[in-house]
BABA-671151 format. One line per field, with one value per residue (C-alpha): z, x, y; residue in three letters. Coordinates in nm, 4 decimals. Each point is the difference from the previous one (the first is absolute). Example, Ala and Ser with C-alpha at 12.3 -4.5 7.8 and 13.67 -1.06 7.14 Angstrom:
BEGIN
zz	c(0.7800 / -0.0660) .
xx	c(1.2300 / 0.1370) .
yy	c(-0.4500 / 0.3440) .
rest	c(ALA / SER) .
***
This chain:
BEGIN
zz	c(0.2124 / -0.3186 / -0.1917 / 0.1019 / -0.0777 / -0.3671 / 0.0897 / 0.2645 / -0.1994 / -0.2058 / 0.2386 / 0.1838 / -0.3851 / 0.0554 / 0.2813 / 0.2488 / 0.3589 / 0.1541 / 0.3087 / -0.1122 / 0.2890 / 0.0022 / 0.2556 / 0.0342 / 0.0654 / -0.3302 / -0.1856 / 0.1935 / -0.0648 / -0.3566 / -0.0293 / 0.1275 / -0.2202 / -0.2677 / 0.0731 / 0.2568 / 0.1445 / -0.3134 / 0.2065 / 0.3586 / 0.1608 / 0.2482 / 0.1323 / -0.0294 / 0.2702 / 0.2447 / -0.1883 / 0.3185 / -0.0423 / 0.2721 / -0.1757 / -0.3755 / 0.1182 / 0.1456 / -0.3206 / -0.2596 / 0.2609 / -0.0060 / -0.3913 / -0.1420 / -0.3445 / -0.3082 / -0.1247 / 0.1289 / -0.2418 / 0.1443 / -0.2128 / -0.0902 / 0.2930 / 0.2548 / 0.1891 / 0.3475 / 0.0922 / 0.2222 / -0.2112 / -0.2671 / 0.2556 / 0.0747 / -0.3623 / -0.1117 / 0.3005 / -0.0974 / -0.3170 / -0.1283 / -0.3360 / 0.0190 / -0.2484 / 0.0452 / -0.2979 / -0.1889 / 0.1708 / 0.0271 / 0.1624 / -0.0703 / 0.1009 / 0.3366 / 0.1141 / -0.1171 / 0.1470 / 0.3222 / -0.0417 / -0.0607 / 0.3996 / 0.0566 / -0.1480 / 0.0475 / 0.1407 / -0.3144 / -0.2282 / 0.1697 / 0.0178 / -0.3523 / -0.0843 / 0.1428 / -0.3110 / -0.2622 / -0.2571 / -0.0173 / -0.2711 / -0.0162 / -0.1568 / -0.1786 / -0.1460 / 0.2554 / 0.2739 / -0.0861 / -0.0222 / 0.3801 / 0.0888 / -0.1735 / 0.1851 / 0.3149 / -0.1298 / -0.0919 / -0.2889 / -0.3649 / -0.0635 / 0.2950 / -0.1364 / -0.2829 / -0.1346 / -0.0446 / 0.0303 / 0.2690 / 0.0805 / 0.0708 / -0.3849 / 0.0314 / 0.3045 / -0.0617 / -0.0073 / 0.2160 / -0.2063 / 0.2576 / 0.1615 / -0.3319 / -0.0469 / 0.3625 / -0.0735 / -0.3061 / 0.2259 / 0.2479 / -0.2800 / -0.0762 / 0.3702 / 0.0050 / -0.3913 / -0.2858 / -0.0952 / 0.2758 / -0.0008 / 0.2021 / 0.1287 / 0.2209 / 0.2547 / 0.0281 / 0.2736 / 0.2078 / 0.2908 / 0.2534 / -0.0688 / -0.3452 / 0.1666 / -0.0300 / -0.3872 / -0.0962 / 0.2128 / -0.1848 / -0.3363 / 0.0302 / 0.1582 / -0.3148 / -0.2715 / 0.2290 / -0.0909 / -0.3959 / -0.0009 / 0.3118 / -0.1247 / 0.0608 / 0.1891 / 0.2428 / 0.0644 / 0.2318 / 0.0732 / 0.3145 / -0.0017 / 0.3656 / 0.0415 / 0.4230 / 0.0298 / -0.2606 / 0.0757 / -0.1837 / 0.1862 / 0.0210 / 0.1429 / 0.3303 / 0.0649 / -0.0672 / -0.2433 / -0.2759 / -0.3256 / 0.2278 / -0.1958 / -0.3133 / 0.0692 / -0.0498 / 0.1285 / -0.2187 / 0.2784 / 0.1284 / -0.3031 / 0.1137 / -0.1578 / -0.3783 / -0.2440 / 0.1353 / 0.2114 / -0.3037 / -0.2225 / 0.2571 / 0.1285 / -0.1033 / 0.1355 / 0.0540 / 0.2626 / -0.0955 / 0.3312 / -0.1044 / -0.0806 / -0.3121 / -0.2333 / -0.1786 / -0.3460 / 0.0765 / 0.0820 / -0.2659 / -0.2614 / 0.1253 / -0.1313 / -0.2438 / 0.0849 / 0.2835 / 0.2324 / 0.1570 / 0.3613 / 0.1701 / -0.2745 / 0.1874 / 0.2663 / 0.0666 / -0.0283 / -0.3404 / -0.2121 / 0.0341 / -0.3390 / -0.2601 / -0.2464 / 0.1708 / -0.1714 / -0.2797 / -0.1012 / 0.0470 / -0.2866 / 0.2882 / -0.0333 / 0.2733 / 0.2154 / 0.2185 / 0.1792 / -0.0176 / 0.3050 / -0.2258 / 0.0846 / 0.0489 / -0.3361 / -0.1853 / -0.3500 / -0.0102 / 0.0769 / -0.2494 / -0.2356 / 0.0189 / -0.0511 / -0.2746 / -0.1954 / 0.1138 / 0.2727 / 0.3194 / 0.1502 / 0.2385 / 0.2951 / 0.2633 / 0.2232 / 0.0660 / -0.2823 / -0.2588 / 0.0554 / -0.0052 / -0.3157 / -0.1779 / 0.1135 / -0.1547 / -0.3198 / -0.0612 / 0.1327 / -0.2351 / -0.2974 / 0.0018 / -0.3010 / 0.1819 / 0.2727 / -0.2250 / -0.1730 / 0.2958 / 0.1465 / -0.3170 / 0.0258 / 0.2989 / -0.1072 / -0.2773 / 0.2628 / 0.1784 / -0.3287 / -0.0916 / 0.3078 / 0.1066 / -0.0017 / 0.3274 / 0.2026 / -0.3229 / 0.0034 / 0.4018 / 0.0046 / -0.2607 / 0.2029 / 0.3482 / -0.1672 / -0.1356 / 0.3571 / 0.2687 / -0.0734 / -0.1997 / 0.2066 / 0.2294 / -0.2109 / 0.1689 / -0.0522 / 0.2153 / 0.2828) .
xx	c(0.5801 / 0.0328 / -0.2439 / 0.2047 / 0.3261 / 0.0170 / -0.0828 / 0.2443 / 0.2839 / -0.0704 / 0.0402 / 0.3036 / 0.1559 / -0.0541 / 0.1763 / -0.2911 / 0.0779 / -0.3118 / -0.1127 / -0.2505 / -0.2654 / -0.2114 / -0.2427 / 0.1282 / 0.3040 / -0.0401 / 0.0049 / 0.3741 / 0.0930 / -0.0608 / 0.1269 / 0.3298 / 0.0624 / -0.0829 / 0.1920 / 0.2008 / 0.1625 / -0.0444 / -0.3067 / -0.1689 / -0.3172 / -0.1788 / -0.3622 / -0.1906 / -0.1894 / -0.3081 / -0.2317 / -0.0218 / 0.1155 / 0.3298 / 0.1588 / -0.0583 / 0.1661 / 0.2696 / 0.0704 / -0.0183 / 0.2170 / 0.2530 / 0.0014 / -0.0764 / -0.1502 / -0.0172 / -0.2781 / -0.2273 / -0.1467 / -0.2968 / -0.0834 / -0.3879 / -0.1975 / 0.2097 / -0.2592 / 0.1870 / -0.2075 / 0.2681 / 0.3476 / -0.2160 / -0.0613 / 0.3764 / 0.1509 / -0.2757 / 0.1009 / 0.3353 / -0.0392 / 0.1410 / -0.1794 / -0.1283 / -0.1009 / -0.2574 / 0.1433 / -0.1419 / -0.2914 / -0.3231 / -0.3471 / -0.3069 / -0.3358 / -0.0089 / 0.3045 / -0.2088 / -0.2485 / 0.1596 / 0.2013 / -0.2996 / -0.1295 / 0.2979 / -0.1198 / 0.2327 / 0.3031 / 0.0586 / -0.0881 / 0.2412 / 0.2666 / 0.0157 / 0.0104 / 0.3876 / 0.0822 / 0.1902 / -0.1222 / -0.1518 / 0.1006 / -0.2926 / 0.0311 / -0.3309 / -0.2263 / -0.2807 / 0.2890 / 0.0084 / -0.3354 / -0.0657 / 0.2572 / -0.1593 / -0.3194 / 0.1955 / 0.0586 / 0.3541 / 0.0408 / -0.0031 / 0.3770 / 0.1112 / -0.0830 / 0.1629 / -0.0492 / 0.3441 / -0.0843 / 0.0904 / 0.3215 / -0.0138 / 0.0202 / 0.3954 / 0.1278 / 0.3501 / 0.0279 / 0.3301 / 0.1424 / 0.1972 / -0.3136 / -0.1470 / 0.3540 / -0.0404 / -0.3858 / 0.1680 / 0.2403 / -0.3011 / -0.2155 / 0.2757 / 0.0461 / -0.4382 / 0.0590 / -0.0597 / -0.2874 / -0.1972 / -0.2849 / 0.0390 / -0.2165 / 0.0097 / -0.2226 / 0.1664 / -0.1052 / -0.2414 / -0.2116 / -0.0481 / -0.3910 / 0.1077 / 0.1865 / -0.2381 / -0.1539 / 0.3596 / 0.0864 / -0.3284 / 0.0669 / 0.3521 / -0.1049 / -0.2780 / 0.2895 / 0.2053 / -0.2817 / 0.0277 / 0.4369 / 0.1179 / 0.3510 / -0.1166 / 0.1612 / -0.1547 / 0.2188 / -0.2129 / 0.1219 / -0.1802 / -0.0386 / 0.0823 / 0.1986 / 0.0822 / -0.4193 / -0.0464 / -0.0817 / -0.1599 / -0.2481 / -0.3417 / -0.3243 / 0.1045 / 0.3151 / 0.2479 / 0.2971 / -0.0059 / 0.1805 / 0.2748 / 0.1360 / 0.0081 / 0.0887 / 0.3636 / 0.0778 / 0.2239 / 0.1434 / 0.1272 / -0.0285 / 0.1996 / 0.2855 / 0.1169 / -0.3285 / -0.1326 / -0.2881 / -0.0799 / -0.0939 / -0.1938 / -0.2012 / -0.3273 / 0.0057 / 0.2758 / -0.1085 / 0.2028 / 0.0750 / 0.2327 / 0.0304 / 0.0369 / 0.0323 / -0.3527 / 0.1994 / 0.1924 / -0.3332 / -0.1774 / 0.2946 / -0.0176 / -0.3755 / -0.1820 / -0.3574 / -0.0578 / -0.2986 / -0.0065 / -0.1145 / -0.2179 / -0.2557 / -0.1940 / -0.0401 / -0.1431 / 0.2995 / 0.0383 / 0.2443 / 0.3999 / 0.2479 / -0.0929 / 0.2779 / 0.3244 / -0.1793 / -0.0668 / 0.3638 / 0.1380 / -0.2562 / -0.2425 / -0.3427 / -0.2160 / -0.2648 / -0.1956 / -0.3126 / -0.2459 / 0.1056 / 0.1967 / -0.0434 / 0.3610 / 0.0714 / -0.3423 / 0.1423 / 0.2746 / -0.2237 / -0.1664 / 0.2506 / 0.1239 / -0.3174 / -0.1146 / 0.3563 / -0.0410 / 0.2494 / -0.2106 / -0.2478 / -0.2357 / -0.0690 / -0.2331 / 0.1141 / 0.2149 / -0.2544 / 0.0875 / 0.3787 / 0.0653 / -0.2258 / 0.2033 / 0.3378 / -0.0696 / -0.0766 / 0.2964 / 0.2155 / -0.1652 / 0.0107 / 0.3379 / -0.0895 / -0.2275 / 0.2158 / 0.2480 / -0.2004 / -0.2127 / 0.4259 / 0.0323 / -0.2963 / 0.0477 / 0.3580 / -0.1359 / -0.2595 / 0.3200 / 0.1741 / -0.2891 / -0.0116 / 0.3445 / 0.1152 / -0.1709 / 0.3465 / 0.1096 / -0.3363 / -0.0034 / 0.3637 / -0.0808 / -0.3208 / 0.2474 / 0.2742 / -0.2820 / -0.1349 / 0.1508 / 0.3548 / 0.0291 / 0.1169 / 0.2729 / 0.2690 / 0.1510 / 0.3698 / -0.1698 / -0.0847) .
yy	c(0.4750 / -0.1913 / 0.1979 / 0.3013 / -0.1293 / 0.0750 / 0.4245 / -0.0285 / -0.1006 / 0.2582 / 0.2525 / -0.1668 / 0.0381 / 0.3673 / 0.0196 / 0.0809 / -0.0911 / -0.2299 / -0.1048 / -0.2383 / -0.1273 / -0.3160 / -0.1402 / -0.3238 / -0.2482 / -0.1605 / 0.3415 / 0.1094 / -0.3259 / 0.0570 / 0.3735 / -0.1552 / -0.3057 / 0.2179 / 0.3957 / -0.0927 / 0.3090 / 0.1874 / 0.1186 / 0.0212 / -0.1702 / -0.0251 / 0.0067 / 0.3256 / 0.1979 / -0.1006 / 0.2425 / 0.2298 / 0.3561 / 0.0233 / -0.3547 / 0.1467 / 0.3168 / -0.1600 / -0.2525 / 0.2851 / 0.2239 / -0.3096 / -0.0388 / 0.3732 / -0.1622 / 0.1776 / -0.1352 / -0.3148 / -0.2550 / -0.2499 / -0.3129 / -0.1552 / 0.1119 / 0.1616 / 0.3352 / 0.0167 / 0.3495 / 0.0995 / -0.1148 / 0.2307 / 0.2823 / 0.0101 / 0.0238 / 0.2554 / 0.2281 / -0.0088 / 0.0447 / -0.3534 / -0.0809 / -0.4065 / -0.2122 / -0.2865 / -0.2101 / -0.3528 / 0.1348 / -0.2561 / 0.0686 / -0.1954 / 0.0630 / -0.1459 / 0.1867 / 0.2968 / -0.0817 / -0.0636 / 0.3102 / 0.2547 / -0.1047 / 0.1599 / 0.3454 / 0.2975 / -0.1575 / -0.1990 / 0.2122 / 0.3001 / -0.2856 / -0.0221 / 0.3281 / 0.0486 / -0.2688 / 0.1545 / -0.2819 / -0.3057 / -0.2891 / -0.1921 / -0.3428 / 0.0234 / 0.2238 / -0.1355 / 0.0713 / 0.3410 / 0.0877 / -0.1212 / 0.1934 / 0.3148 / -0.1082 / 0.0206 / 0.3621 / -0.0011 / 0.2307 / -0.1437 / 0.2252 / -0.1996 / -0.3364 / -0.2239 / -0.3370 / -0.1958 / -0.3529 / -0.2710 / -0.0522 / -0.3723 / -0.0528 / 0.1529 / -0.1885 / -0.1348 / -0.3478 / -0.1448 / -0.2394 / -0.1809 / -0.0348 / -0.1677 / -0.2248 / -0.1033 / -0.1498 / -0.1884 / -0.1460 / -0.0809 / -0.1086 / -0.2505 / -0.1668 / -0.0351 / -0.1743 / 0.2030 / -0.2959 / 0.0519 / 0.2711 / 0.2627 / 0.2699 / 0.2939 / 0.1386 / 0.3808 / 0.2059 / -0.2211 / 0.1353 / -0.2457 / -0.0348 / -0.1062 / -0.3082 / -0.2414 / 0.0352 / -0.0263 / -0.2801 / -0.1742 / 0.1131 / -0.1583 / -0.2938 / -0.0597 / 0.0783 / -0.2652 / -0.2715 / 0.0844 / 0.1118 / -0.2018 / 0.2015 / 0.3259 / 0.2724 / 0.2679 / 0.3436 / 0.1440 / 0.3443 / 0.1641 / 0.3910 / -0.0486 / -0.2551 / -0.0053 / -0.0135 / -0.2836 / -0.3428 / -0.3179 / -0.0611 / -0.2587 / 0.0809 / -0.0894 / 0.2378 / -0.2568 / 0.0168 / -0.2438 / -0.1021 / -0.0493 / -0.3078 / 0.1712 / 0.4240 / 0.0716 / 0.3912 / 0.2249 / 0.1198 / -0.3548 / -0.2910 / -0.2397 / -0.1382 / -0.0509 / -0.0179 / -0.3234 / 0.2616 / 0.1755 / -0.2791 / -0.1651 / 0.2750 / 0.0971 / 0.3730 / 0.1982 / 0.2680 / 0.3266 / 0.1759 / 0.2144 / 0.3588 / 0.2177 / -0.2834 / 0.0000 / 0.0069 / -0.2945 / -0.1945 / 0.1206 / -0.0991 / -0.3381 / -0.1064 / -0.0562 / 0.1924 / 0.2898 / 0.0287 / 0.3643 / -0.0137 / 0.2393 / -0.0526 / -0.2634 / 0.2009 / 0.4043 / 0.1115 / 0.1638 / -0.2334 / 0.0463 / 0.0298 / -0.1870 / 0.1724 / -0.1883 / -0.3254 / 0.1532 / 0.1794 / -0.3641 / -0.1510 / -0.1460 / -0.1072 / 0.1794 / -0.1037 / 0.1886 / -0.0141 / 0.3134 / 0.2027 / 0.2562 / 0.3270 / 0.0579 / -0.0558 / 0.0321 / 0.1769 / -0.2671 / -0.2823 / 0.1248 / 0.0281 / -0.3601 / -0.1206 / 0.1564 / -0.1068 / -0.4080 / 0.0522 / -0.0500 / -0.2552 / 0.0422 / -0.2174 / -0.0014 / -0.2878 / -0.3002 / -0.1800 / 0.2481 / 0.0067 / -0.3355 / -0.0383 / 0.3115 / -0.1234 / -0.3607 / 0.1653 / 0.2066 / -0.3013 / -0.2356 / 0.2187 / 0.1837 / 0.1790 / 0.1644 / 0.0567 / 0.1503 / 0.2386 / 0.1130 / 0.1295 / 0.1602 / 0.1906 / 0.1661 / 0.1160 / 0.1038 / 0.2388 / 0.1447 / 0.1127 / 0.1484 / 0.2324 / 0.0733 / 0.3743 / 0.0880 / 0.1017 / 0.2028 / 0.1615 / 0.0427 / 0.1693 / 0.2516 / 0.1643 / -0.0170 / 0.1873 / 0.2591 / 0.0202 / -0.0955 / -0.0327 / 0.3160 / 0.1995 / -0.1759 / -0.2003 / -0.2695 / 0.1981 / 0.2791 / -0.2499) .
rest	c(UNK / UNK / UNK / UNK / UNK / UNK / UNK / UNK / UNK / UNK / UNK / UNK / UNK / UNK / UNK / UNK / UNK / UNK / UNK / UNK / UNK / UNK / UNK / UNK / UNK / UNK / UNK / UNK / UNK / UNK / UNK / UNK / UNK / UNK / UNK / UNK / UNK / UNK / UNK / UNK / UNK / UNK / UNK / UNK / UNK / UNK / UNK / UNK / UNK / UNK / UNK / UNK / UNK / UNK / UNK / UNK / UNK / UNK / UNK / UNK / UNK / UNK / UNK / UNK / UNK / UNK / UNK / UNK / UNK / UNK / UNK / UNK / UNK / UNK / UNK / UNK / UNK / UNK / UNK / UNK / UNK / UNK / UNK / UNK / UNK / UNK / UNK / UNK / UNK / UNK / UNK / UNK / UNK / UNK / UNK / UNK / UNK / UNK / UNK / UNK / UNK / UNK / UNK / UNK / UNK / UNK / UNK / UNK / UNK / UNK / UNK / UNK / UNK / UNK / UNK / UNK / UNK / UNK / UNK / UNK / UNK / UNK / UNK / UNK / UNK / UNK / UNK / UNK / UNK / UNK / UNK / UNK / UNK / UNK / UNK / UNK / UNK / UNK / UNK / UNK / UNK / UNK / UNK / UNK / UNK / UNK / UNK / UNK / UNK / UNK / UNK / UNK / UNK / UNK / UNK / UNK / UNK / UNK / UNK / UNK / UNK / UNK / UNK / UNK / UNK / UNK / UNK / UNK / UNK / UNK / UNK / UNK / UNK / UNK / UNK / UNK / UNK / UNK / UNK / UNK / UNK / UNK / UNK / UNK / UNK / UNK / UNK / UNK / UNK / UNK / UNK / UNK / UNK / UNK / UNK / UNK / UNK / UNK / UNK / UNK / UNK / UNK / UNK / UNK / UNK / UNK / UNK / UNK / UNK / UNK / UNK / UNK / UNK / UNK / UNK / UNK / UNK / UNK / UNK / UNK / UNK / UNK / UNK / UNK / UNK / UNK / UNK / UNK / UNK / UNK / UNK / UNK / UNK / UNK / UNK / UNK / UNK / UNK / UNK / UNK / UNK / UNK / UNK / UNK / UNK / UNK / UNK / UNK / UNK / UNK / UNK / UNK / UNK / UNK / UNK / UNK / UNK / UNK / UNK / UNK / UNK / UNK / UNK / UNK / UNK / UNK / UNK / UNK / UNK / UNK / UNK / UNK / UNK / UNK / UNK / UNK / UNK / UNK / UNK / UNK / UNK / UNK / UNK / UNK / UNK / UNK / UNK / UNK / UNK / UNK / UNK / UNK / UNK / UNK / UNK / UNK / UNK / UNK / UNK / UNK / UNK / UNK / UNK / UNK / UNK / UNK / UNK / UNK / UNK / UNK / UNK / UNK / UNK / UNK / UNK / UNK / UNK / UNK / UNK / UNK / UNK / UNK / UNK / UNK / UNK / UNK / UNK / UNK / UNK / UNK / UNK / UNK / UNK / UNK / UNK / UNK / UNK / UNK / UNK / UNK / UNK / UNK / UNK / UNK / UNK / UNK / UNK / UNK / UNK / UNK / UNK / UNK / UNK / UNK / UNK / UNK / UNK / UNK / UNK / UNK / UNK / UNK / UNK / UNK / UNK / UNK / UNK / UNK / UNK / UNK / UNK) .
***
């Protein structure tokens, strides 16, 4: 939803009418904060042919538009027998979703055909897709759309306000977007940076945060003594500035988080799970760490690396050793955040680039006066 937000305020400026759909609480929850009732939500279909009928019976869309990696055989099925043009937009595939994919045989490959374009985010993106036999005419390279999100700025005031009840001395470090089988390294790494800052701050910020738990090799919940919850501090400041983790259980508020420290790990890298964002650290000057399960977000990965924005870690050992570096040399720290802005000027225009092929294709010919 963030990486879309920047395209879909450019079509809410054109007046189009949306019914935007997301596949989990967190995402409405978002859409909501953010449009409010200048659009509708909800989930979308089971991918089963009576509940697709009945959903694009109920909305009568003019066009659909699918984000990343969204091939629902029977949402696709629908739209192409009814003649309503989609587009599969900040499109990504690597090589083991094409992989996986080409088991499927025919029933992908027909699937794609009902797409009216595909913006692919890379040049290697496109050319799977082309293996999967979508037509080159059908396929164009725009860039990622991550690299345009909008930034809230209250969210960014509200982690300098946070910032400033933890102590603007102390270091601080996020975990964004932990999986629970990263628990434990980052519990360690913390615990080692503990022994060298005995200051330092943890924001760990779970991906899920109802499933996510500190937890020892036994079962049991620990840090007890020394986890506030963003969801229930405590009173005045006094928790904040004697806490050594503050567990961020709340929704929707990565920003804030992320405004508050110093130096962002990016969760689901220490695990097979492909990497999540690592551009919300970035567009707030952020030094990123990652460990090397990336798929996700190979090119940017990339990317950051190659311009002295992004370390690499493989384990608890490796975090805590980068994370006492950049907190002992701040010039370091410094320059390593202004490096990865640097990345995301570099690459905006995506959304700009994105809107221009949908109003060639499949926005042409419906105008949202017309609806």
């Amino acid at each position: 939803m963030r990486a879309a937000q920047s395209l879909i305020d450019q079509l809410l400026n054109d007046d189009w009418p949306l019914f935007i759909t997301t596949n989990t609480p967190t995402g409405l929850d978002t859409i909501s904060r953010r449009y409010g009732a200048r659009v509708e939500s909800g989930y979308p279909p089971v991918d089963v042919p009576k509940a697709v009928d009945r959903f694009v019976d109920a909305l009568s869309p003019a066009a659909a538009i699918f984000i990343e990696l969204e091939i629902w055989p029977n949402r696709l099925a629908t739209l192409a027998a009814r003649n309503i043009p989609v587009a599969l937009i900040n499109a990504r595939l690597s090589s083991t979703s094409l992989i996986r994919y080409q088991r499927f045989g025919a029933l992908i490959r027909q699937s794609l055909q009902g797409i009216t374009c595909i913006c692919a985010q890379t040049e290697e993106d496109a050319g799977r897709f082309h293996n999967m036999a979508v037509p080159n005419r059908k396929i164009h390279i725009t860039g990622n759309l991550k690299f345009d999100q909008a930034i809230d700025q209250s969210q960014v005031e509200a982690g300098w306000q946070l910032r400033g009840l933890i102590g603007r001395e102390r270091p601080v470090w996020v975990a964004a977007s932990v999986r629970q089988g990263e628990a434990a390294w980052i519990r360690e790494a913390h615990e080692a940076l503990l022994a060298s800052f005995p200051d330092a701050m943890l924001i760990a910020v779970p991906r899920h945060p109802e499933r996510f738990q500190w937890l020892d090799v036994d079962g049991e919940e620990v840090w007890d003594r020394h986890v506030i919850k963003a969801s229930a501090p405590g009173e005045g400041s006094e928790p904040y500035r004697t806490a050594h983790v503050l567990l961020a259980d709340t929704v929707g508020e990565m920003i804030k988080y992320l405004a508050a420290g110093d130096v962002s790990f990016v969760g689901g890298s220490l695990v097979p799970v492909g990497g999540h964002n690592p551009l919300e650290p970035a567009v707030l000057g952020k030094p990123v760490l990652m460990g090397p399960q990336v798929r996700n977000f190979q090119q940017v990965d990339e990317l950051l690396a190659s311009e002295g924005a992004r370390f690499r870690v493989h384990d608890a050992d490796e975090l805590a050793e980068s994370l006492e570096h950049l907190f002992r040399d701040r010039h370091v720290l410094d320059a390593t955040g202004r490096n990865a802005q640097a990345v995301i000027e570099a690459h905006r225009g995506a959304s700009t680039r994105t809107m221009k092929i949908l109003e060639d294709t499949v926005l042409s010919g419906t105008r949202p006066e017309t609806r």
